[in-house]
C-alpha positions as CSV (number, residue, x, y, z in Angstrom):
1,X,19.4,-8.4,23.8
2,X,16.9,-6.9,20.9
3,X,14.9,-4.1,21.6
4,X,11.5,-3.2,19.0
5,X,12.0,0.5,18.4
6,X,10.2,2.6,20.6
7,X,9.1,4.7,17.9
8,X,7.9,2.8,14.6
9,X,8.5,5.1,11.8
10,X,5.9,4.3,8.6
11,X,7.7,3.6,5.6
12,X,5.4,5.4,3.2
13,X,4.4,8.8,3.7
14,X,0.5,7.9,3.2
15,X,1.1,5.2,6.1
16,X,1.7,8.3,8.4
17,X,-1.5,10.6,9.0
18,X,0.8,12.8,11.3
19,X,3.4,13.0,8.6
20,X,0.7,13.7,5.5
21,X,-0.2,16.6,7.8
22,X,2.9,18.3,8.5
23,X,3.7,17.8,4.7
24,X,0.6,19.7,3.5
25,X,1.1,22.5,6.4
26,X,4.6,22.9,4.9
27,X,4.1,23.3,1.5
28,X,1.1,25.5,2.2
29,X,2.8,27.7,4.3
30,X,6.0,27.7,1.3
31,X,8.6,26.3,3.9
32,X,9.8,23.8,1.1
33,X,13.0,24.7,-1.2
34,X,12.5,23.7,-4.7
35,X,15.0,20.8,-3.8
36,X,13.1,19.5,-1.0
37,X,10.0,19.2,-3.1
38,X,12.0,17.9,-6.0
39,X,12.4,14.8,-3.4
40,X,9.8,14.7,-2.4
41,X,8.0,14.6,-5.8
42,X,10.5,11.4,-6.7
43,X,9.1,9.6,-3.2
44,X,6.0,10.4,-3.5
45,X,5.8,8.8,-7.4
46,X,8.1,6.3,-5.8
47,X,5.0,5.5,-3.6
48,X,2.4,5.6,-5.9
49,X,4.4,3.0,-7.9
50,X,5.0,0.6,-5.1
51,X,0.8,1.1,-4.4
52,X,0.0,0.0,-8.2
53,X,2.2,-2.9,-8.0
54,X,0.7,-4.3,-4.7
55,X,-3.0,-3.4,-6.4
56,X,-2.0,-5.2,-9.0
57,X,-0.8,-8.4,-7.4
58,X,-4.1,-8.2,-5.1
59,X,-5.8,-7.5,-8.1
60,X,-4.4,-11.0,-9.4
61,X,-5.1,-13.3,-6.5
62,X,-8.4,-11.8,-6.5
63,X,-9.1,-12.9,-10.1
64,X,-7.6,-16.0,-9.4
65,X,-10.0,-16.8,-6.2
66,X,-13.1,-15.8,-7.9
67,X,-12.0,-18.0,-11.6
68,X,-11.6,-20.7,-9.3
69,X,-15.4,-19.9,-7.7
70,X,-16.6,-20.1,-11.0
71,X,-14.7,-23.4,-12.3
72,X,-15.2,-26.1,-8.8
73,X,-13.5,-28.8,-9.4
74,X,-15.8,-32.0,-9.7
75,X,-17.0,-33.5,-6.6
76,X,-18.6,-36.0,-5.9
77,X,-22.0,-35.8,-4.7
78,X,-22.9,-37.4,-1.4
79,X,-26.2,-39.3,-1.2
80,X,-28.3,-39.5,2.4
81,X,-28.4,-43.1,3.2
């Protein structure tokens, strides 16, 4: 039988308010080691790539919606009888 996690971790660190938090307090309070924010550089950038790309494609199918706004295709035009 297939449970759904109790706990649903965010897969991005921005998805997690909590998480952001903690992060900030940490590197504030210079608990991080020079590796650890290495790391968390590379996911962070990591992030912020996966973020432009889905912009992007948004970005796209917005421009594709409003081209086809201003390009209708002909219709015909119904007469009251």
């Amino acid at each position: 039988m297939n449970h759904a996690p109790a706990i649903v971790y965010a897969n991005r660190l921005c998805d997690s308010e909590t998480m952001t938090n903690k992060l900030i307090f940490q590197i504030k309070q210079d608990r991080l080691s020079t590796s650890e924010l290495d790391k968390l550089q590379a996911r962070c950038s990591a992030e912020l790539n996966e973020l432009r790309q889905e912009l992007n494609e948004l970005l796209k199918e917005l421009r594709a919606i409003a081209d086809g706004n201003n390009h209708p295709t002909a219709q015909p035009h119904r007469t009251a009888a």
